[in-house]
C-alpha positions in Angstrom: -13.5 -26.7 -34.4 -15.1 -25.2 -31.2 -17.1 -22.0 -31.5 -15.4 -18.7 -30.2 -16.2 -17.5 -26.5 -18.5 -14.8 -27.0 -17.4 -11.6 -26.1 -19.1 -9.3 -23.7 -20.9 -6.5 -25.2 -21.1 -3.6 -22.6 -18.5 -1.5 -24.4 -19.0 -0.6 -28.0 -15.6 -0.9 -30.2 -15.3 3.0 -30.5 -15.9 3.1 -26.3 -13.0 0.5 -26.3 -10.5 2.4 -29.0 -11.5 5.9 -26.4 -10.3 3.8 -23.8 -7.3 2.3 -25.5 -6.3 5.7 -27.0 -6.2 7.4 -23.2 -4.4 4.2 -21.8 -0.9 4.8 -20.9 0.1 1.3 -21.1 1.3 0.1 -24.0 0.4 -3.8 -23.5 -3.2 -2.6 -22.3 -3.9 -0.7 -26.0 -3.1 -3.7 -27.7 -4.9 -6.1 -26.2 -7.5 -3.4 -26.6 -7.2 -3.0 -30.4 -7.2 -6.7 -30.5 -10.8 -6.6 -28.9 -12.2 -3.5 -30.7 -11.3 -5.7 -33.4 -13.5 -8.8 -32.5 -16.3 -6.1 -31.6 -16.2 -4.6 -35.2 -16.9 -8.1 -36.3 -13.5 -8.9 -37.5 -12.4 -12.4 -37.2 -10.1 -13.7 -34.3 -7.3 -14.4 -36.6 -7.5 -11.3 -38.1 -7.2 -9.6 -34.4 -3.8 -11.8 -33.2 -2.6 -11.2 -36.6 -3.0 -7.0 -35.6 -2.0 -7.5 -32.4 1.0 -10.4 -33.3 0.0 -13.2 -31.3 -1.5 -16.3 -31.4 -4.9 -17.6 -31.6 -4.4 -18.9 -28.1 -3.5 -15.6 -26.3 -6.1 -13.7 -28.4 -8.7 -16.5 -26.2 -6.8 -15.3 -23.1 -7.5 -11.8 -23.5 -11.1 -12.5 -24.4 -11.5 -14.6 -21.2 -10.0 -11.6 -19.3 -12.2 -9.2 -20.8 -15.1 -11.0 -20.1 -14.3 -11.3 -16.6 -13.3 -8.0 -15.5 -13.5 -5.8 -18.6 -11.0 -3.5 -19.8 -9.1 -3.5 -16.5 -8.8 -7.4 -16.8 -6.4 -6.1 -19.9 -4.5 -3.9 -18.2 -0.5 -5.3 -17.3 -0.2 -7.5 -14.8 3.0 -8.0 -12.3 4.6 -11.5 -12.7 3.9 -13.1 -8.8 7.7 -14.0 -9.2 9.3 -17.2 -7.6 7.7 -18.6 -4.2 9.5 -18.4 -1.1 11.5 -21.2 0.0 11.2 -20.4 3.6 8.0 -21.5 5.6 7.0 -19.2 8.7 8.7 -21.3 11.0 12.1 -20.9 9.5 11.6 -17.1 8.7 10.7 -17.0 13.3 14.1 -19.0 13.4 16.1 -16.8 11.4 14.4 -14.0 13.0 15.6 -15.0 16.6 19.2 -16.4 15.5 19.8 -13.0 13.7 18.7 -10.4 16.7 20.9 -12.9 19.3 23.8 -12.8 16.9 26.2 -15.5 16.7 28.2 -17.6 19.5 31.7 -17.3 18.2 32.7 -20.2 20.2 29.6 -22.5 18.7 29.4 -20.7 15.0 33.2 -19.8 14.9 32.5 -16.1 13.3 31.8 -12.9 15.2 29.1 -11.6 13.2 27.0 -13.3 10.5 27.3 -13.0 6.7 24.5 -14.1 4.8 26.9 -17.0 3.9 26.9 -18.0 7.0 23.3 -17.6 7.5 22.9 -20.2 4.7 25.0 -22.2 6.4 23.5 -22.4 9.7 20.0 -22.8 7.8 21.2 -25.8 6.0 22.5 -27.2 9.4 19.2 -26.6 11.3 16.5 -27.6 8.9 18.3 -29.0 5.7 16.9 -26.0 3.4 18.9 -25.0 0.8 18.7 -21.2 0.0 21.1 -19.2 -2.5 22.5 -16.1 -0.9 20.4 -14.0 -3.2 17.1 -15.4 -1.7 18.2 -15.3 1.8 18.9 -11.4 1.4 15.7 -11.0 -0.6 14.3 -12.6 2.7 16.3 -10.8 5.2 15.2 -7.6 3.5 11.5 -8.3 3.3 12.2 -9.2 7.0 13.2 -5.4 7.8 16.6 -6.3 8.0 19.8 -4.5 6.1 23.0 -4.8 5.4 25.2 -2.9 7.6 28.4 -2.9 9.0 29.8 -0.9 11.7 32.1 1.5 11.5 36.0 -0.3 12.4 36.7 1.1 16.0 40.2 0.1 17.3 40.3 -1.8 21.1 43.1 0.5 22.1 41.7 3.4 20.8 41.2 6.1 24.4 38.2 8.6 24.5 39.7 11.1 26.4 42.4 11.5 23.7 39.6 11.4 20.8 37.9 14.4 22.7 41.6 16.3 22.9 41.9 15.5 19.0 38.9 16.7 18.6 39.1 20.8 19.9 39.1 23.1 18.0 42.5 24.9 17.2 42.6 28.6 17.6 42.4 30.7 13.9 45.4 30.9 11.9 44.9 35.0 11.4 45.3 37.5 14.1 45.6 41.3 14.3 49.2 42.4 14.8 50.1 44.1 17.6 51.5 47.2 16.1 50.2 48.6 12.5 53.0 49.2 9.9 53.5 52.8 9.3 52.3 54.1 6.4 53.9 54.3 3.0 56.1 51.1 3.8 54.6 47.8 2.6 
């Protein structure tokens, strides 16, 4: 059996259970307690075993500790799925999106993801799901909007006469009822 990675020893294990008791993130304390642990001169199985892991991820949080201290243990984002895109197609799909579609050539009148996918597996053979393309399109500075439905007959001059306003309901009478009849 191999001999443990030693452990840095710029943090005592009380400096490390101060930090791990003002730490807001829950994964960050335990990996914390897992090290004060080590530092007290408990044993390595005795800190996954506190902390529920295995041997193996106690070794991974040692070899983050060591490299950037008790940051190194804080959570970390996932990095998530790569792109399937390259530059070249995002400047393409860039360029095909601000021109808008040929209705004659791409038979629709305004592109649907769907359709983007489409004309992406026609151009370059990539296959994207709509779900990445939009993640792309986003990224891109692009949303999702649709205009508002306007009707080809519709006339302004009649939206401007629907639009006045119509005089108040309530006027003054002419002539005040006498009083004492109601």
């Amino acid at each position: 059996m191999a001999a443990p990675i030693r452990l840095r020893e710029d943090l005592s294990s009380v400096e490390v259970r101060a930090v791990a008791r003002n730490s807001k993130d829950g994964g960050q304390v335990r990996r914390l307690l897992a090290i004060a642990t080590i530092l007290d001169g408990g044993t390595r199985s005795e800190a996954a075993r506190i902390a529920g892991v295995t041997l193996q991820i106690i070794r991974d949080w040692v070899l983050r500790y060591n490299e950037a201290g008790v940051a190194g243990l804080a959570t970390r984002k996932a990095p998530g799925p790569r792109t399937i895109l390259r530059d070249h197609h995002r400047h393409a799909l860039e360029q095909e999106v601000e021109t808008g579609p040929i209705p004659a050539v791409h038979g629709v009148v305004r592109w649907r993801i769907i359709d983007l996918v489409q004309w992406l597996w026609d151009e370059f053979e990539v296959s994207i799901s709509k779900q990445a393309l939009g993640h792309e399109l986003r990224t891109m500075g692009y949303r999702k909007l649709t205009a508002r439905p306007c009707h080809r007959g519709q006339k302004s001059d009649e939206i401007a006469v629907f639009k006045k306003s119509s005089p108040p309901v309530w006027r003054k009478s002419a002539r005040p009822f006498p009083k004492g009849r109601a």
